[in-house]
C-alpha positions in Angstrom: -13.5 -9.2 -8.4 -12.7 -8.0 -4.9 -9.9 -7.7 -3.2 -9.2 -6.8 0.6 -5.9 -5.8 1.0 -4.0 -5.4 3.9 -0.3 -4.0 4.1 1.6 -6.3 6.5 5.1 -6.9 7.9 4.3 -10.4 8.0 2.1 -13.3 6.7 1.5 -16.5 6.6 -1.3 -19.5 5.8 -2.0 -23.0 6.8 -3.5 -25.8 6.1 -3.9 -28.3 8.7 -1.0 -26.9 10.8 1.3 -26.7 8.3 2.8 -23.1 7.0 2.1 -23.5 3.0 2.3 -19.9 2.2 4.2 -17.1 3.7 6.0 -13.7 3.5 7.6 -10.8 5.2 6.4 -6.9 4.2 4.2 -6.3 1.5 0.4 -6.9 1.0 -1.7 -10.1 2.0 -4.6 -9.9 -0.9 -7.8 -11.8 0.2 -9.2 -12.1 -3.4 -13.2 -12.8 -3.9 -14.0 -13.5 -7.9 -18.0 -12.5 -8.7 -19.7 -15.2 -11.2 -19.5 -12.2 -13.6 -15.5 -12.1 -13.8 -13.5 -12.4 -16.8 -9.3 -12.2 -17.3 -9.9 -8.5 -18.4 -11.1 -8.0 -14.4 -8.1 -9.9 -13.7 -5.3 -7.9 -15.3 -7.3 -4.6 -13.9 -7.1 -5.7 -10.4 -3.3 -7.0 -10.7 -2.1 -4.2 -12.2 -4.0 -1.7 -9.3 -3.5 -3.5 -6.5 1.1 -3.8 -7.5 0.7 -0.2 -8.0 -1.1 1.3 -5.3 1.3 3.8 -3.3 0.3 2.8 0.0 3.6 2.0 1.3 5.9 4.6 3.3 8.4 6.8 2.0 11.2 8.4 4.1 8.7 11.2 5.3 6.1 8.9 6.2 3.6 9.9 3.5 2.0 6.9 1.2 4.1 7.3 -1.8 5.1 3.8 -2.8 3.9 0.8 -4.6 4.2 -2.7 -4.1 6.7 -2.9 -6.6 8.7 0.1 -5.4 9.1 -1.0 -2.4 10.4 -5.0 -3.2 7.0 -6.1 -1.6 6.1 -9.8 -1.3 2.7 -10.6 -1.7 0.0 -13.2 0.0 -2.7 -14.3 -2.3 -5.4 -15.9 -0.5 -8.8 -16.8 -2.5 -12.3 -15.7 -0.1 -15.4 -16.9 -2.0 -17.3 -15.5 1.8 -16.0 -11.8 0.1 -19.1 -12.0 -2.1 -21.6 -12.8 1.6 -24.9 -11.4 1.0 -25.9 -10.2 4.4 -28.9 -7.9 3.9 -31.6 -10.7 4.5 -31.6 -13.4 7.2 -29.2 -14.8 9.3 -27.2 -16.6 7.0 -24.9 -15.2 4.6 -26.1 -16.0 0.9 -23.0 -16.9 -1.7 -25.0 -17.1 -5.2 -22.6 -14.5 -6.2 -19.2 -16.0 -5.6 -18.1 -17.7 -8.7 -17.9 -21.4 -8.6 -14.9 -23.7 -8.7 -14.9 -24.1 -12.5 -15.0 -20.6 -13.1 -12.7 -18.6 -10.2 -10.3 -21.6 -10.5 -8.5 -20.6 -13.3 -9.2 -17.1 -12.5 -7.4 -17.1 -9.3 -4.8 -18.9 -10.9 -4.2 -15.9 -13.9 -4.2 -13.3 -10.8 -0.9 -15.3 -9.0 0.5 -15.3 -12.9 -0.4 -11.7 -13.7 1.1 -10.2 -10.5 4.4 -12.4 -11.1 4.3 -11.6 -15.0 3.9 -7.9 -13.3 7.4 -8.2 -11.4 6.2 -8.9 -8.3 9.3 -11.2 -6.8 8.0 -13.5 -4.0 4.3 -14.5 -4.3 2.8 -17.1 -1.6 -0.6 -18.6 -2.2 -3.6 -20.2 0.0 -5.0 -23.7 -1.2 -8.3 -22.8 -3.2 -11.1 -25.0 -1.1 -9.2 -25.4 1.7 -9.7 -24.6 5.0 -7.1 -22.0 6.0 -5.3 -20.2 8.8 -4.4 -16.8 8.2 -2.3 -14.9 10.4 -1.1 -11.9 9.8 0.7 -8.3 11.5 -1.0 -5.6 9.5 1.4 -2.8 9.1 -0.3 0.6 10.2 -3.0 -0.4 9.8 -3.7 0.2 6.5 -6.6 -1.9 4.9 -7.9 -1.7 1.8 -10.8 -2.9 -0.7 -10.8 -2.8 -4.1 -13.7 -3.9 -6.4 -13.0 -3.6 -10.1 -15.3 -2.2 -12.2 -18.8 -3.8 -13.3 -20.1 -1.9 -15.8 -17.6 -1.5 -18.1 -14.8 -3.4 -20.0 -11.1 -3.2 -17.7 
């Protein structure tokens, strides 16, 4: 799996005008699932990307979590994370998993992070075509691949 995160002070999703997902600080997760993903990749990521101190304590330094902090998160799935780019013009997807497999994985990220304590979580529409917006707090942007070679 990958995951771009980015920490924001608001975000938000559309689908054919209409707002179908949105939230005010915490992390907008753009979340890619490889062909080769399982649930243990799932929990991994979940569990990282909640816990990650890249939020600001009172001196200014990183020191807090997602769940320190009373975050909201923005989980949008990106099959185009997985673009292969090195040959041609066109971006090459044979990597990205297909519907029947990063379906339910998608779904078991949303239901890990919430199962995690994470209070308000907003989702994209798998498929659809979207409109993000976002203000990304800092900026801080992130990308997190979980591990290949070995069990999570």
């Amino acid at each position: 799996m990958r995951a771009v995160l980015q920490r924001v002070s608001e975000a938000g999703v559309s689908v054919e005008g209409i707002t179908i997902g949105e939230i005010q600080q915490g992390l907008l997760v753009l979340l890619g699932i490889h062909e080769s993903d399982s649930e243990d990749q799932v929990k991994w990521l979940a569990s990282k990307v909640i816990n990650l101190r890249i939020f600001e304590d009172l001196q200014g330094k990183m020191n807090h979590s997602l769940l320190e902090q009373g975050g909201e998160m923005l989980i949008v799935s990106q099959f185009t994370l997985y673009g292969k780019c090195e040959k041609g013009r066109r971006p090459g997807f044979s990597s990205a998993a297909r519907p029947e497999i990063s379906i339910p994985l998608y779904e078991k990220f949303i239901e890990e992070v919430k199962k995690l304590g994470v209070v308000k979580v907003a989702t994209g529409e798998f498929g659809a075509d979207m409109q993000v917006s976002l203000t990304n707090d800092g900026p801080v942007t992130l990308i997190i691949d979980t591990p290949k070679e070995k069990k999570c």
